[in-house]
Each structure stands twice: as structure tokens, then as C-alpha cells.
C-alpha positions as semicolon CSV with decimal commas, in nm:
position;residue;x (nm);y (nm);z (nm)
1;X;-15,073;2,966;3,885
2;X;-14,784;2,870;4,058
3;X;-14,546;2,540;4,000
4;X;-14,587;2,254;4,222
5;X;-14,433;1,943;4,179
6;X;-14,487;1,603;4,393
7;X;-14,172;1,544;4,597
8;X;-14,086;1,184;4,681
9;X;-13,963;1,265;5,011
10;X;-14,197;1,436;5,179
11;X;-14,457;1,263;4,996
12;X;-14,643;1,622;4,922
13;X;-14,691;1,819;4,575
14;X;-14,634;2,164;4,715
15;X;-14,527;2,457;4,552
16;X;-14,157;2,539;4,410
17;X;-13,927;2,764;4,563
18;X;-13,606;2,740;4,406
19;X;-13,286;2,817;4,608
20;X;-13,192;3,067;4,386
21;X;-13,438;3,186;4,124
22;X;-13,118;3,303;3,897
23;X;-12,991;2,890;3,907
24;X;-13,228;2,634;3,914
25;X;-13,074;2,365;4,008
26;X;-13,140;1,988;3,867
27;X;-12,980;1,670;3,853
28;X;-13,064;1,354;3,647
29;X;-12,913;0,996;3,677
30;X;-12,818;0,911;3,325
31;X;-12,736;0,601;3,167
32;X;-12,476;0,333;3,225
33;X;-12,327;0,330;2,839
34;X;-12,258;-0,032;2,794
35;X;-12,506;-0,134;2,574
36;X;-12,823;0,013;2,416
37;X;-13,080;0,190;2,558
38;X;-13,424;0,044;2,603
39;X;-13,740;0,219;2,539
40;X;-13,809;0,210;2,947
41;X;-13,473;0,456;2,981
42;X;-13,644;0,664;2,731
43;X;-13,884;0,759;2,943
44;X;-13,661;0,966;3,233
45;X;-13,531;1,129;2,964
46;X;-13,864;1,260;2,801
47;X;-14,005;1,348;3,130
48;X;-13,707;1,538;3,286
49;X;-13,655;1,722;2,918
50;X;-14,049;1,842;3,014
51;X;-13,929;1,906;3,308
52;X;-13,613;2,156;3,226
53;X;-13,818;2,310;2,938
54;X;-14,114;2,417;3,166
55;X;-13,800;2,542;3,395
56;X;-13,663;2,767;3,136
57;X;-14,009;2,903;3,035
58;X;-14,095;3,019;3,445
59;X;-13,724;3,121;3,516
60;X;-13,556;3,213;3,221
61;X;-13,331;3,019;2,995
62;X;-13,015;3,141;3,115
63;X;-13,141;3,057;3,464
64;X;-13,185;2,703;3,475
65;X;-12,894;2,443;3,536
66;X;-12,957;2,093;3,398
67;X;-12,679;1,779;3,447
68;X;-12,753;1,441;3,343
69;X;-12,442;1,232;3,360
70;X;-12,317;0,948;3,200
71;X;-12,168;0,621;3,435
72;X;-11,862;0,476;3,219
73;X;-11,711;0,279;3,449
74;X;-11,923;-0,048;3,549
75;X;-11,835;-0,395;3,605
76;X;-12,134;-0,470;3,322
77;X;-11,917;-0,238;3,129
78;X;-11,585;-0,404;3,185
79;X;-11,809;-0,775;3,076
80;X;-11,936;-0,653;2,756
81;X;-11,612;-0,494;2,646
82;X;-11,430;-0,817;2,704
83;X;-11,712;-1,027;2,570
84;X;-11,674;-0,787;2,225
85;X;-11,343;-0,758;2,236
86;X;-11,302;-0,371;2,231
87;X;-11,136;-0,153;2,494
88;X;-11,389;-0,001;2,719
89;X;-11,331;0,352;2,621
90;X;-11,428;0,254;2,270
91;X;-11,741;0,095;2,389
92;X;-11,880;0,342;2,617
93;X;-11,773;0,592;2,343
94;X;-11,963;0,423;2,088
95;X;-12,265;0,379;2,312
96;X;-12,282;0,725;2,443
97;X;-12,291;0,849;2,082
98;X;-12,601;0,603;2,010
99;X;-12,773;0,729;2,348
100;X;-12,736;1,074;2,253
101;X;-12,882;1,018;1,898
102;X;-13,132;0,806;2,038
103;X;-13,256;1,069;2,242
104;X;-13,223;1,342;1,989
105;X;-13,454;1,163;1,774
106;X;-13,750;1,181;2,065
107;X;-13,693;1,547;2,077
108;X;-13,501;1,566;2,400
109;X;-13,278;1,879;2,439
110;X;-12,933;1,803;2,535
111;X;-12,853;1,893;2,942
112;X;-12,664;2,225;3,065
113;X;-12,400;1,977;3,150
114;X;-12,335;1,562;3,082
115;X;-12,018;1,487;3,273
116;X;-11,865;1,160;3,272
117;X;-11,773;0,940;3,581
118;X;-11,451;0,866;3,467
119;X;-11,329;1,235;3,435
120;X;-11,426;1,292;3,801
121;X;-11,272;1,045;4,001
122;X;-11,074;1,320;4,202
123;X;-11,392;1,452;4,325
124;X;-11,511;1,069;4,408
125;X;-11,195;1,081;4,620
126;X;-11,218;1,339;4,801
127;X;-11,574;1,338;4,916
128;X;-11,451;0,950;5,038
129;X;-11,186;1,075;5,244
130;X;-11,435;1,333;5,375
131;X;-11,699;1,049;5,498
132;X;-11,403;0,878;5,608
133;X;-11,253;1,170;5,868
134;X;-11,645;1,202;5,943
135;X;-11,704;0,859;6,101
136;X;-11,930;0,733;5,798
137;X;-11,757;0,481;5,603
138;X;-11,445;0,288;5,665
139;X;-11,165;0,102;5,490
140;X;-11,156;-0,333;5,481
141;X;-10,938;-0,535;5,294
142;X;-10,909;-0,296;5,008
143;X;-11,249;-0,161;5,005
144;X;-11,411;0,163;5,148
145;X;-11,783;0,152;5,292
146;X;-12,022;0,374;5,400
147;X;-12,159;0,304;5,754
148;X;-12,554;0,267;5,736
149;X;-12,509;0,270;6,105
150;X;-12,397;0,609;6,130
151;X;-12,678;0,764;5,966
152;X;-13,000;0,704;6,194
153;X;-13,246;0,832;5,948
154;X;-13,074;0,611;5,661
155;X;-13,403;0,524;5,459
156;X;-13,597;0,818;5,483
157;X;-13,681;0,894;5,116
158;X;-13,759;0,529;5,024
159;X;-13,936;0,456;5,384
160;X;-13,872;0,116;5,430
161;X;-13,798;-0,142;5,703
162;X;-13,453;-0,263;5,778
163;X;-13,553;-0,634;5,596
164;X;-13,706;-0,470;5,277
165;X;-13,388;-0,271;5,194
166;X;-13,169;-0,577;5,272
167;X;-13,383;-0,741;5,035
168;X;-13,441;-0,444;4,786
169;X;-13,068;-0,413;4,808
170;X;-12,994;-0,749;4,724
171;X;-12,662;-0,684;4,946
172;X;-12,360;-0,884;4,883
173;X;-12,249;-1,065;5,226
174;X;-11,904;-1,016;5,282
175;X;-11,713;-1,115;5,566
176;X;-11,518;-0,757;5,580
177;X;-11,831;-0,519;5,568
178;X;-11,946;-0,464;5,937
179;X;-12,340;-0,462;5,892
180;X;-12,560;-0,602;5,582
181;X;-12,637;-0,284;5,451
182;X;-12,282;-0,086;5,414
183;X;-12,249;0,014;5,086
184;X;-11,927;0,053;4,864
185;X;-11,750;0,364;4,794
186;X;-11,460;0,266;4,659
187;X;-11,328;-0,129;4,543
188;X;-10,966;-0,285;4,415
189;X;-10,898;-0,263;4,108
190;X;-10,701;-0,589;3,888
191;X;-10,458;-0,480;3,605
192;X;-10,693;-0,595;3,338
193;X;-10,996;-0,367;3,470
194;X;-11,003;0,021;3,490
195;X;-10,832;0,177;3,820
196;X;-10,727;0,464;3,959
197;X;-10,457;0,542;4,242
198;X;-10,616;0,627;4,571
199;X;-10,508;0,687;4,928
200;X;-10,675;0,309;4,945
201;X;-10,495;0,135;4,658
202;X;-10,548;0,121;4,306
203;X;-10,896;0,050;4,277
204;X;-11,243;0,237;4,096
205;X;-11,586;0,404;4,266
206;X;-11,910;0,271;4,364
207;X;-12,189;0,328;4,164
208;X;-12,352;0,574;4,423
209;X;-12,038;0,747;4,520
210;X;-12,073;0,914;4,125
211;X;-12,328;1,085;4,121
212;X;-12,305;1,240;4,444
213;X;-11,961;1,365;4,332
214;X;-12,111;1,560;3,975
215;X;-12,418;1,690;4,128
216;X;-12,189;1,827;4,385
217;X;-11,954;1,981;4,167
218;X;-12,185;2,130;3,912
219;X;-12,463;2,205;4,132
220;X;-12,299;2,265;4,476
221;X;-12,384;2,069;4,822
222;X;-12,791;2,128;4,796
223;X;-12,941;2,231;4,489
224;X;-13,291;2,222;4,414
225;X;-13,464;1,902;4,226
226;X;-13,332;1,529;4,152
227;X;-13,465;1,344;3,935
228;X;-13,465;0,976;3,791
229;X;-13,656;0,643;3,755
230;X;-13,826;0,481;4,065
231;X;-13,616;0,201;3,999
232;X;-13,329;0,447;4,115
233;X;-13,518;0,511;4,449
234;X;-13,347;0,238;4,657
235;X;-13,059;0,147;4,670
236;X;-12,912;0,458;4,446
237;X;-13,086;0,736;4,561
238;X;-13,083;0,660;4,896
239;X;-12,729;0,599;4,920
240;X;-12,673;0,920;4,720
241;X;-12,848;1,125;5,016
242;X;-12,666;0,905;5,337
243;X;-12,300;0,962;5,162
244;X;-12,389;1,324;5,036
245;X;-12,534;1,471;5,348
246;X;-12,238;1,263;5,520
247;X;-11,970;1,435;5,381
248;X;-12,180;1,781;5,394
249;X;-12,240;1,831;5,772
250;X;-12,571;1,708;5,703
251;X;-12,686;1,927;5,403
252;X;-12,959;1,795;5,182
253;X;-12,835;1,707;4,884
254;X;-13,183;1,813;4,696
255;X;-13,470;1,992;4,802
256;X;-13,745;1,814;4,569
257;X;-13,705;1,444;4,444
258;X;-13,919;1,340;4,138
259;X;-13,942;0,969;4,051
260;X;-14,112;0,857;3,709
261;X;-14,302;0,549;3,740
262;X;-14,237;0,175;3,535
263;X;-14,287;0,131;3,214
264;X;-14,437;-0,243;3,095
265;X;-14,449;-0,317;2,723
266;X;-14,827;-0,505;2,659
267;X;-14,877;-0,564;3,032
268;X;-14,589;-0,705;3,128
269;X;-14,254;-0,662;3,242
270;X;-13,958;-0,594;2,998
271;X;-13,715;-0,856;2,964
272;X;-13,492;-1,023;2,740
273;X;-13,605;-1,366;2,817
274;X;-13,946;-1,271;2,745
275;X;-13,903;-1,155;2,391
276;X;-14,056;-0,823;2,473
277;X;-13,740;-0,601;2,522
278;X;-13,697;-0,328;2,280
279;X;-13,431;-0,092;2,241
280;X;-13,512;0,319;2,165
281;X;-13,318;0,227;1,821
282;X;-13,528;-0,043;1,730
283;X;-13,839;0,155;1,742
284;X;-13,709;0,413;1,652
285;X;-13,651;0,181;1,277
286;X;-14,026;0,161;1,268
287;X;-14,161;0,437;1,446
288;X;-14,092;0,818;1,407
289;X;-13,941;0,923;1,714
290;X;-14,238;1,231;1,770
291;X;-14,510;0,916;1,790
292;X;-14,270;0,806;2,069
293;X;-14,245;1,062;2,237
294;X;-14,594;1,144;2,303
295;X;-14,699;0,809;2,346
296;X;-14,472;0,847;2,647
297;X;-14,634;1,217;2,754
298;X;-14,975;1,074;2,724
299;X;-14,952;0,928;3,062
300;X;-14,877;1,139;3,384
301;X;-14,495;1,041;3,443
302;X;-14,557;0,943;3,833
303;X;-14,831;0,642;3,703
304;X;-14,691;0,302;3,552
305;X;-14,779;0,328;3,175
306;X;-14,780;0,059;2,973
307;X;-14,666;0,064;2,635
308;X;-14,874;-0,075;2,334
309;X;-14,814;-0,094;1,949
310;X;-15,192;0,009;1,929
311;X;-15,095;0,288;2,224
312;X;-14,834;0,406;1,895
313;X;-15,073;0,384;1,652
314;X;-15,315;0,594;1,843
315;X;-15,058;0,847;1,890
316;X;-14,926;0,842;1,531
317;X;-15,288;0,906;1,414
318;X;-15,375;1,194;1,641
319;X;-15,019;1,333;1,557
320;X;-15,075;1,323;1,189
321;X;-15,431;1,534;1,261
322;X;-15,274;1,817;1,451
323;X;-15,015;1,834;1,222
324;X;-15,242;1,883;0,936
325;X;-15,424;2,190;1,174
326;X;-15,104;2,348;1,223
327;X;-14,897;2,316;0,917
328;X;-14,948;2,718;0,777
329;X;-14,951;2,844;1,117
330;X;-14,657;3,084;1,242
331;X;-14,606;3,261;1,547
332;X;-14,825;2,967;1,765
333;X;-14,849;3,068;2,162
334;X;-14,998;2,820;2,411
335;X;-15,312;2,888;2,619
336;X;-15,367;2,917;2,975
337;X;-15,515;2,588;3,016
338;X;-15,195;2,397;2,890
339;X;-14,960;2,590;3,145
340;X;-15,194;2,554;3,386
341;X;-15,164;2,182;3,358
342;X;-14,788;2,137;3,319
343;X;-14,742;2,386;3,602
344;X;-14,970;2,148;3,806
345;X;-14,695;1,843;3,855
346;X;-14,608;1,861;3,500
347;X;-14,972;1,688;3,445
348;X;-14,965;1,589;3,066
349;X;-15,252;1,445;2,979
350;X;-15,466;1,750;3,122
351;X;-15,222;1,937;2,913
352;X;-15,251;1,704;2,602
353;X;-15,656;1,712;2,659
354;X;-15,662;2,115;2,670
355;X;-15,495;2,093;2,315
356;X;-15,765;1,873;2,226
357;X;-15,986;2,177;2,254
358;X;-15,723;2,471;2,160
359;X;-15,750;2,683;1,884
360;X;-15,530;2,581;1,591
361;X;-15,263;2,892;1,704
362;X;-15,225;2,700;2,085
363;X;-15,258;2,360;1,902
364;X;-14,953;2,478;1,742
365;X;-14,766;2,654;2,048
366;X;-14,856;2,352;2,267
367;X;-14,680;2,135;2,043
368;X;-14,392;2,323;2,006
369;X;-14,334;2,313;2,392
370;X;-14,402;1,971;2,450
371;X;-14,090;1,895;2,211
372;X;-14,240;1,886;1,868
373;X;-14,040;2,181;1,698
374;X;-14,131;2,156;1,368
375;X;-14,462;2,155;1,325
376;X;-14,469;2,214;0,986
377;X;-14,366;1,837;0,917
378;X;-14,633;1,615;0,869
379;X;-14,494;1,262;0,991
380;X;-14,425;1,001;0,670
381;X;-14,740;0,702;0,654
382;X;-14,488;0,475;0,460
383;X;-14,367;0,240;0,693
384;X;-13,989;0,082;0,631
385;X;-14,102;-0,255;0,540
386;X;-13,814;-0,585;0,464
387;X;-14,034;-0,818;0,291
388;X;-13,744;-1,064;0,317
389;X;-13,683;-1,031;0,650
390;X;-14,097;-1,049;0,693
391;X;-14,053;-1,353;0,467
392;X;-13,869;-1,525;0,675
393;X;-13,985;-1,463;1,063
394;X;-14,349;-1,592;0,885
395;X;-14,186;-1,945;0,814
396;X;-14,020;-1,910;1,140
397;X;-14,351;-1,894;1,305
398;X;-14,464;-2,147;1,138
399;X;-14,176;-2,401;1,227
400;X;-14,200;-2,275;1,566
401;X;-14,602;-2,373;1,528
402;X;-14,529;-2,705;1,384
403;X;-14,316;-2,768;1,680
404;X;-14,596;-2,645;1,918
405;X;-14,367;-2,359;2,072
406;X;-14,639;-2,123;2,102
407;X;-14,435;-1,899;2,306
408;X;-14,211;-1,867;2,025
409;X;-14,481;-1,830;1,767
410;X;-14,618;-1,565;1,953
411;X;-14,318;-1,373;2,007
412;X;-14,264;-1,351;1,661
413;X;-14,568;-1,254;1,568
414;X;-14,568;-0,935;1,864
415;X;-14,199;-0,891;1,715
416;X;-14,366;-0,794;1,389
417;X;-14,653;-0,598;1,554
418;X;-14,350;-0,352;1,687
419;X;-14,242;-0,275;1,325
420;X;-14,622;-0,195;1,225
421;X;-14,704;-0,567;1,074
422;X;-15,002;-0,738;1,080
423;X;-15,015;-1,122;1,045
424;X;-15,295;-1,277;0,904
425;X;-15,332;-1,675;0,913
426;X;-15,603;-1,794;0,684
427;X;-15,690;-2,156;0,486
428;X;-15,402;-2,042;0,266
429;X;-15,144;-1,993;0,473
430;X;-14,994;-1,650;0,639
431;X;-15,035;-1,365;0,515
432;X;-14,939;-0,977;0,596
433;X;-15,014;-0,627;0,576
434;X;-14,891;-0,258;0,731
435;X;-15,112;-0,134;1,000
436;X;-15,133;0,243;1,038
């Protein structure tokens, strides 16, 4: 069976023809390093792993090209630095470091490649002054933009009217940009904020000008799949194509775009204010980063999936089985039925349900290629538990209860559910125990 793979643009799953079977080609947006990484980034980065080890397995190891890069340089980085009082290269330093452990610890291999914005700003520079001798962007007060204008079929991979990109854009009016939707390349730069010196001033890149800049350089003008989240659909990605094709005569940057859908934790919609943001390092506390990881590969990576402590419980459990199955095994191979599946738009759960059924020798193979190396190790049932720190969010609760903040009550009680605890409120008060 061949590989097909669902490409956002066209809007098609058809079968893949790389460029050049000898390089496969494929880019991934990575993370901007200025603070931890929440479990939603985790997912990109477990699917697009999948993705580059089913690559190696069809073309060859030594034939398959994998970037993911790293943005450090961001106005949200320049804010937190100040707000901690560090110098940015020590914070994006620090917080790459964590990402990359982060993602160790769910199995992911580390790219072919993971360049850094800030060491390719000559590249950023010179594919500006290329869109600028082409007609697409232009310089005001200090800035450079890209010309929407000049690109008639600017919107083609997210397909959407003039008024919902304005609006998905959220575009800052400016009296200097000449239409709502021109996009910056390159901005001033004050002393007390990173800059570099540019035929424009001193100043720093846009966030879409970077990535357009390292997939070019490490994978050439087209190369043959992008991938990220379908948050990164509009504005990023379809910047990336208008300024990349711009500046290329027109060359497609990618062939094949892939797109991983949301992730909500229990129904709803991540955020901070909401109490229900987690980072990958504070599951990863509670939660071996295996039980993670297939929680995440349970669900086919273009559907929303939504995230549930009993979702990691469930996974944890039928983890624990298999790896009981396939603890003396050696030499394990995967069947047909599980390449068929990943070859068919890297479908996991057909793949995960075809193990359900293997013999214990593809049990053990299909585990190893999912990302779960070492089979042999049975995942630990003890649970890190803080009985202090339990201690107290309990008479938390209960002041928040008292005060009839239910919201608050709740969250703490959900809080707790994360790290495996169970609250219990009886005639005697609260009480607590480890669920497994």
C-alpha cells in the first residue's frame, strides 16, 4: 500500500510523491521559547515525530530531512525577560532546554535540523530585499511589508474571504501600511530590545518572515511536506506561502501541508483564566510521559481531541497490559495491518486497534514504532503523591466553598484530578485517595 496523506491545500488525501525520494523534505513550526510548553504544543510534536518515523521506515533513514525550528526573538519574549529580569538569551536558552526535555520524555526523536531565528537573520534579509526588488512588500516609516495586493491568490490554503482574514488576522491598523492586510517583514528596533543592522535600520523580523527563511535554507525553495498546528493555518502559514513564493518566482514553498487539529482539556478550551492550562512539565510530574503520548495517538491527528484525566487513565491501563505481553519478547516486527493504517494518513487509531488484535511479536514491534522503545519497562503504578501540598489545596477548597466560589472549588478539585487524586467529601469532611 502506498502513502497518502491529506493535504490542506488541495483539500485531497492523495498519494505521496516526494521530490526526491533520496531527501524527503519536511518542515515543522516549532515553538516560541519564552515560557513553557503546554500540553496542546505537545501534540505537533508527537504527530510530526509519527510522521518523520513512518518517513524513515518507506525511504530510508538517511533519506529523510526533518527541521523544526525554534523562534527566539518575540516581543512576548522581550516581556517575559524583562518581567524576570534575565537577558533574553538566558531565557530562551533556559526554555529551549526544558522544551527539548519535555519532548524527550514523550518519546519524540530530535529533528535532522532545529535552527534558531536569531542565527539566521542574514537569510531573513535577504529574502526581504528580494520581495522588495519584486514589487511585494515595501518600506514605511521604518518598517518593511509584504503587499497582500500583489499576490491575487493570497488566501488560497486557508480559503477565506477578505473580512474573515482581517478578522482572523486581528491586523494592527496603522496609518503607514497601505491595505489592512500587509503583513510585517521586518520592524525598528529600540536599544533596550534585540536588533540587527539592515539596509532598513536597526530593527528585528516578523514572525512569518522566519520560517520561510530556514525552510528555505535547509530544505531549498520547494520541498515536500509542512507541517504544524491549525492554529498556524492563518495568519502564519499563509503568509509563509505569499512571501516565499514572492521571493521565488512563484515556487511553492511545499508540496503537501498537514495541519493537526485543537486540543481541549475536559471539553473546553485551554486557558489560563480558566484554571485548566497545563504545561507538558506538569503532567509530565504526575504522568509518565509514554501514557502521554498515546493518549495523544489515540485520536487521528486531523480531529479535535479532547484531553481527559480518565482519557490518561485509560491509556495508562492499556499501556501497563501490553507491556506485560511484551516484556520477554525480542526481535518484535509489526504486521501488515498496522502499516497499512499509518500509511493511510498516518491513521492511528486503526493502527492502535490492529495491535489490539496482533500477536504478542507485532504487539511488541508496533509499539516500538509508535515511539515506545523500551518495551521491556513496565510503567511504575506509584504515583508521586505531596500529602502536604494535598493537605493544603483540600482546606483551600474548602475556604473557597465557604465563600461560595464554586469556580474556585472546582478548579481545585480538577487541579488534583491532573496529578491522579481523587477527592472524596463525606459527613466527615474531605477525604482522598490515588486513582489508577
Amino acid at each position: 500500500m502506498t502513502l497518502r496523506l491529506f493535504n490542506t491545500l488541495t483539500k485531497t488525501k492523495d498519494e505521496f510523491v516526494p521530490i526526491d525520494p533520496r531527501n524527503v523534505r519536511t518542515y515543522v513550526c516549532g515553538p516560541t521559547v519564552y515560557d513553557f510548553a503546554h500540553i496542546g504544543n505537545a501534540r505537533p510534536s508527537i504527530v510530526f515525530d509519527l510522521l518523520f518515523r513512518l518517513l524513515r521506515h518507506e525511504f530510508g533513514d538517511a533519506h529523510v530531512t526533518y527541521v523544526r525550528n525554534i523562534t527566539d526573538v518575540d516581543d512576548k519574549i522581550n516581556a517575559r525577560a524583562a518581567e524576570r529580569g534575565v537577558s533574553i538569551r538566558e531565557l530562551t536558552e533556559e526554555t529551549a532546554q526544558i522544551y527539548a526535555e519535555d519532548i524527550g520524555a514523550l518519546g519524540c526523536l530530535p529533528p535532522t535540523v532545529t535552527p534558531r531565528a536569531t542565527e539566521h537573520i542574514a537569510e531573513m534579509v535577504t529574502i526581504i530585499g528580494q520581495l522588495i526588488a519584486a514589487g511585494h512588500a515595501y518600506v514605511a516609516d521604518g518598517h518593511v511589508l509584504f503587499d497582500v495586493s500583489s499576490k491575487p491568490d493570497y488566501g488560497k490554503l486557508s480559503r477565506r474571504s477578505l473580512d474573515e482574514m482581517i478578522a482572523g488576522a486581528r491586523v494592527d491598523v496603522a496609518p503607514y501600511k497601505k491595505g489592512a492586510m500587509d503583513f510585517v517583514l521586518w520592524k525598528p528596533s529600540e536599544a533596550k530590545v534585540p536588533g540587527w543592522e539592515s539596509p532598513w535600520g536597526r530593527g528585528r523580523p516578523g514572525w512569518h518572515i522566519e520560517c520561510s527563511a530556514m525552510a528555505g535554507k535547509y530544505l531549498g525553495e520547494t520541498f515536500d511536506i509542512h507541517g504544524g498546528g491549525i492554529d498556524l493555518l492563518f495568519p502564519h502559514h499563509e503568509n509563509e506561502i505569499a512571501q516565499s513564493e514572492g521571493a521565488h518566482h512563484n515556487h511553492p514553498l511545499a508540496k503537501v501541508w498537514m495541519h493537526n487539529g485543537f486540543l481541549q482539556l475536559q471539553g473546553e478550551k485551554m486557558s489560563k483564566s480558566a484554571g485548566n492550562f497545563f504545561t507538558i512539565r506538569e503532567l509530565l510530574a504526575d504522568w509518565p510521559g509514554e501514557v502521554l503520548r498515546f493518549n495523544m495517538l489515540r485520536s487521528h491527528y486531523r480531529q479535535p481531541i479532547d484531553f481527559t484525566f480518565e482519557g490518561l487513565r485509560e491509556s495508562w491501563k492499556t499501556l501497563e497490559r501490553w507491556y506485560e505481553i511484551t516484556e520477554p519478547l525480542a526481535d518484535p516486527a509489526p504486521d501488515a495491518d498496522f502499516f497499512a493504517a499509518l500509511r493511510d494518513d498516518l491513521n492511528t487509531p486503526a493502527a492502535i486497534a490492529s495491535l489490539h488484535q496482533a500477536e504478542p511479536s507485532a504487539l511488541a514491534g508496533g509499539l516500538g514504532f509508535l515511539g515506545f522503545s523500551n518495551v521491556q519497562m513496565k510503567i511504575s503504578t506509584k504515583t508521586k503523591v505531596d500529602e502536604i501540598a494535598i493537605a493544603d489545596a483540600i482546606e483551600a477548597r474548602k475556604a473557597a466553598r465557604a465563600a461560595k466560589n464554586f469556580a474556585e472549588s472546582d478548579r481545585i478539585r480538577d487541579e488534583l484530578l491532573v496529578r491522579g487524586i481523587v477527592l472524596k467529601d463525606g459527613p466527615e469532611g474531605t477525604t482522598w485517595e490515588i486513582k489508577k
